[in-house]
C-alpha positions in Angstrom: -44.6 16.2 9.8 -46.7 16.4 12.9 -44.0 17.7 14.7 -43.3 20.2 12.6 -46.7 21.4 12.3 -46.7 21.2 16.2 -43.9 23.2 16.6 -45.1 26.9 15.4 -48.3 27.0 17.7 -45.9 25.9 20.7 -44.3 28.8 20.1 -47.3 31.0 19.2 -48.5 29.7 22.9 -45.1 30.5 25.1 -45.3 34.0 23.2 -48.8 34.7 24.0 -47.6 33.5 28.1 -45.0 35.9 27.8 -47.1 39.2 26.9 -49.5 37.9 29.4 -46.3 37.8 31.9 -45.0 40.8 31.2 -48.6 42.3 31.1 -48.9 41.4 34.9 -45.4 42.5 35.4 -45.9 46.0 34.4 -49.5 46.7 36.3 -48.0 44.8 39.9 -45.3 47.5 39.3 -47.6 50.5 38.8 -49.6 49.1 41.4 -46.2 49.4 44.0 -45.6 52.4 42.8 -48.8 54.0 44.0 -48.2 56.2 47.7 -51.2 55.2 48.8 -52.1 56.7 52.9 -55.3 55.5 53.0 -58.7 57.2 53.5 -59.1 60.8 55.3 -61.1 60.6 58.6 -63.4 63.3 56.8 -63.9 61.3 54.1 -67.6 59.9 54.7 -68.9 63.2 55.9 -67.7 64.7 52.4 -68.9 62.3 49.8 -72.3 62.7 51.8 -72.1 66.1 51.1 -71.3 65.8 47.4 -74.0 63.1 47.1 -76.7 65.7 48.4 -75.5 68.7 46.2 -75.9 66.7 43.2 -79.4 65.1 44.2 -80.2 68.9 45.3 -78.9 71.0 42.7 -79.2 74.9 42.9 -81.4 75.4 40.2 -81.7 79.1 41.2 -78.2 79.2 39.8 -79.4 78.6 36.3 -80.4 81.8 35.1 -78.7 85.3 37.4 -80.1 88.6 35.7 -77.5 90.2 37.3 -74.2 88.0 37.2 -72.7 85.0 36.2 -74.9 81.8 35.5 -75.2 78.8 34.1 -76.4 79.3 31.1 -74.1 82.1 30.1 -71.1 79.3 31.0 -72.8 76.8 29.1 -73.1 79.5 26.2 -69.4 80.6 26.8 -68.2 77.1 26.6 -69.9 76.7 23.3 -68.5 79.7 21.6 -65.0 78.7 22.4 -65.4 75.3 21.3 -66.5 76.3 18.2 -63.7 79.2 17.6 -61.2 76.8 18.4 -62.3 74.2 16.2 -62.7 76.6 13.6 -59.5 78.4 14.0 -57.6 74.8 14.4 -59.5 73.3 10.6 -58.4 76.4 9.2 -54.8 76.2 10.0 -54.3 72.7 9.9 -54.9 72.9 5.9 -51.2 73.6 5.3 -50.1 71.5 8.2 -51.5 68.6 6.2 -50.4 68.8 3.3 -46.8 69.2 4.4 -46.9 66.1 6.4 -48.9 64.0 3.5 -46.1 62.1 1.8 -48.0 62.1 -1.9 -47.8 65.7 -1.6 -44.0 66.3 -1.3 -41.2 64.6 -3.7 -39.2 64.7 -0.5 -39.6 62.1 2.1 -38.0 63.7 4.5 -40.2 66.9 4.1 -43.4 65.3 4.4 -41.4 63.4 7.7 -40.7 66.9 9.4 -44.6 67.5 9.0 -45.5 64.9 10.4 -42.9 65.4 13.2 -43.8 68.6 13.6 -47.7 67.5 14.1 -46.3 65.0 17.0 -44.9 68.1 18.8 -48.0 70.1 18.8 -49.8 67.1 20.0 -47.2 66.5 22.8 -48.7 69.6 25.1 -52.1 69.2 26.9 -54.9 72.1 26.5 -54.4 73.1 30.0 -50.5 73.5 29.6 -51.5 75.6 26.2 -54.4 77.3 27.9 -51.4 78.1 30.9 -49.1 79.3 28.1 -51.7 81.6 26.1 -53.4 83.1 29.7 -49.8 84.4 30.3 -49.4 85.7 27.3 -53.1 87.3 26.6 -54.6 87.3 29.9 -56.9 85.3 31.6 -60.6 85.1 29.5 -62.1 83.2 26.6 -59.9 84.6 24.0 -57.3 82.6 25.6 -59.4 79.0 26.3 -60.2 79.5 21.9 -56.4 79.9 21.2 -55.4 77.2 23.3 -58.2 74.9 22.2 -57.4 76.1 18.2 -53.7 75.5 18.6 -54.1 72.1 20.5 -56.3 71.2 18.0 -54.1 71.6 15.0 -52.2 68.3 16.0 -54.7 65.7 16.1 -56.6 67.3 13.0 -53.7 67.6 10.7 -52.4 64.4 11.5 -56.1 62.8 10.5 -56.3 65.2 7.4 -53.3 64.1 6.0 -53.7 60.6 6.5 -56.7 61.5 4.6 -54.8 62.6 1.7 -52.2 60.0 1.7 -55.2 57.8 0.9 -56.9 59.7 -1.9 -57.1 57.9 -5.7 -54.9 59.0 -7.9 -56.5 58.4 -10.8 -57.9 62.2 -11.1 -54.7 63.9 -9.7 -52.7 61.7 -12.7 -55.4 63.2 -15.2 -55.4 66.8 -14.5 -51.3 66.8 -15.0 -51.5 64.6 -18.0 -53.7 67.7 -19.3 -51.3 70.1 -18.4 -52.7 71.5 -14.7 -50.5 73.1 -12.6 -49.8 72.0 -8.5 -52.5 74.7 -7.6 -55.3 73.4 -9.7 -54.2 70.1 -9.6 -55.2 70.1 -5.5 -57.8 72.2 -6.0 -59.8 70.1 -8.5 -58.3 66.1 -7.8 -57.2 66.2 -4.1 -59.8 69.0 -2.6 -63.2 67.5 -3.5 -62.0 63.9 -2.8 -61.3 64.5 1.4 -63.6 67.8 1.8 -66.2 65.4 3.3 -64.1 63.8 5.7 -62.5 66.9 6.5 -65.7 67.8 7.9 -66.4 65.4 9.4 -63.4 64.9 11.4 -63.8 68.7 12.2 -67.2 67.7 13.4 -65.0 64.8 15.9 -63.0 67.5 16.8 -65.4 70.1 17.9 -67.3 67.1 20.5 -63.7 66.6 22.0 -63.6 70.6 22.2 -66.7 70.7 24.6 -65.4 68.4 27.0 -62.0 70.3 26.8 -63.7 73.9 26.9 -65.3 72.8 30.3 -62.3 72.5 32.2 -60.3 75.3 30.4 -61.8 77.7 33.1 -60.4 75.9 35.9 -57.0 77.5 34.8 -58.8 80.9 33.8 -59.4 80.1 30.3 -63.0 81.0 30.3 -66.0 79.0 30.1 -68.5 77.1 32.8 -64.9 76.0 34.3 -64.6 79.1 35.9 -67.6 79.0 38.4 -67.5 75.4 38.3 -64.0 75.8 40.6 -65.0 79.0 42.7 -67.9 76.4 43.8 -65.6 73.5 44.2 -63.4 76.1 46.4 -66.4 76.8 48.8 -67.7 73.6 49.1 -71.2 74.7 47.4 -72.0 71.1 46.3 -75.6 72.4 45.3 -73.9 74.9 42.8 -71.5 71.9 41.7 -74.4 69.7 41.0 -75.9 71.9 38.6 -73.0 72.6 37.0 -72.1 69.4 36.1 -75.9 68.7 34.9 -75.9 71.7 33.2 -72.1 70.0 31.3 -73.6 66.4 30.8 -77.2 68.1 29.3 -74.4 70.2 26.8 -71.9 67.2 25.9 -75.1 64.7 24.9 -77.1 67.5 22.6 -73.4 68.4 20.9 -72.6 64.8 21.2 -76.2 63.8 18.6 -75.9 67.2 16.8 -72.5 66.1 15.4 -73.3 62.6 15.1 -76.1 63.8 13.0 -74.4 66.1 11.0 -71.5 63.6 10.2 -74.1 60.8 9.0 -75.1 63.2 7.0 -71.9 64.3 4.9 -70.9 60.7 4.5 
């Protein structure tokens, strides 16, 4: 008997050595992969350089009357975060319920959704910015399409997880009483995962900042755009208060929506 019960955590062990094995396996084989040169000879003189412009930022550069400036990045980067995350929960609706298997009588139609979702996610905001800046130009319009489009992936893919996961006891009801699909989502599923709809919108729209401030490295609008015209020049004083001028904007977003989500759950 004791060598029975012995047996199964012998084996639990020598599988647990063997994920540890293979784990170290895998990273000394990234780690050989890497081309690495070693350090440029310019290398100390630079990150001095860096390390002054951010402990000297140009704070002149916060407010230009007559040009670009901080605070009309920071406001850029804020309005196209918030299109994109509007135009992404808006088109994501359908995009849910299509992949949400308790919506469908077909499994593989609610399967295509959710393949479909894994497609969208697939392509980076800067491949999508690249796609929509050849298409519409370079500008903000384009950073709010790619943000709303990349955005559809991730947000339909938690909205209809959402669904999948609603009680069924009101949708059951309202077709025992004769509703039809329409009302039958409008009045069982709608009011049960409107909250966390919101909320995840809310999620979404934090992520969309961080995004939105590199969009304008690729032309997509936002502080991105003088952010790499200083990188370009080397004005490390301009970076500095750039990147301030970021972090201040990601932390007040950051306990806005954290607010806000505390309270619609």
């Amino acid at each position: 008997m004791n060598k029975k019960m012995s047996s199964p955590s012998l084996t639990t062990q020598l599988r647990k050595w063997l994920i540890v094995l293979l784990i170290i396996i895998v990273f000394i084989w990234s780690l050989l992969g890497l081309d690495f040169q070693g350090l440029q000879a310019t290398a100390g003189t630079v990150s001095l350089s860096i390390l002054k412009g951010f402990l000297h930022p140009d704070w002149a550069f916060v407010y230009l009357p007559e040009g670009e400036d901080l605070l009309r990045g920071l406001l850029e980067t804020l309005v196209i975060s918030i299109l994109g995350t509007f135009v992404s929960a808006i088109l994501c609706f359908p995009f849910a319920f299509w992949a949400a298997a308790n919506m469908s009588r077909l499994r593989i139609f609610s399967g295509l959704g959710k393949f479909t979702l894994s497609v969208i996610r697939v392509f980076p905001e800067m491949i999508v910015a690249i796609l929509f800046i050849k298409a519409v130009g370079p500008g903000s319009f384009a950073g709010v399409l790619a943000l709303g489009v990349h955005s559809i992936g991730m947000l339909a893919k938690l909205f209809s997880e959402t669904i999948e996961g609603i009680d069924r006891g009101p949708q059951e009801a309202l077709i025992a009483s004769g509703a039809n699909r329409i009302q039958m989502i409008r009045f069982a599923v709608i009011p049960q995962v409107m909250p966390h709809f919101l909320s995840y919108s809310l999620y979404r729209f934090e992520i969309n900042i961080r995004s939105a401030t590199t969009l304008g490295l690729v032309g997509a609008g936002g502080i991105g755009t003088p952010l790499i015209f200083a990188l370009q020049v080397r004005n490390w004083n301009r970076v500095g208060i750039i990147l301030l001028g970021i972090v201040v904007l990601v932390i007040v977003t950051d306990f806005i929506s954290g607010w806000l989500r505390k309270k619609m759950i």
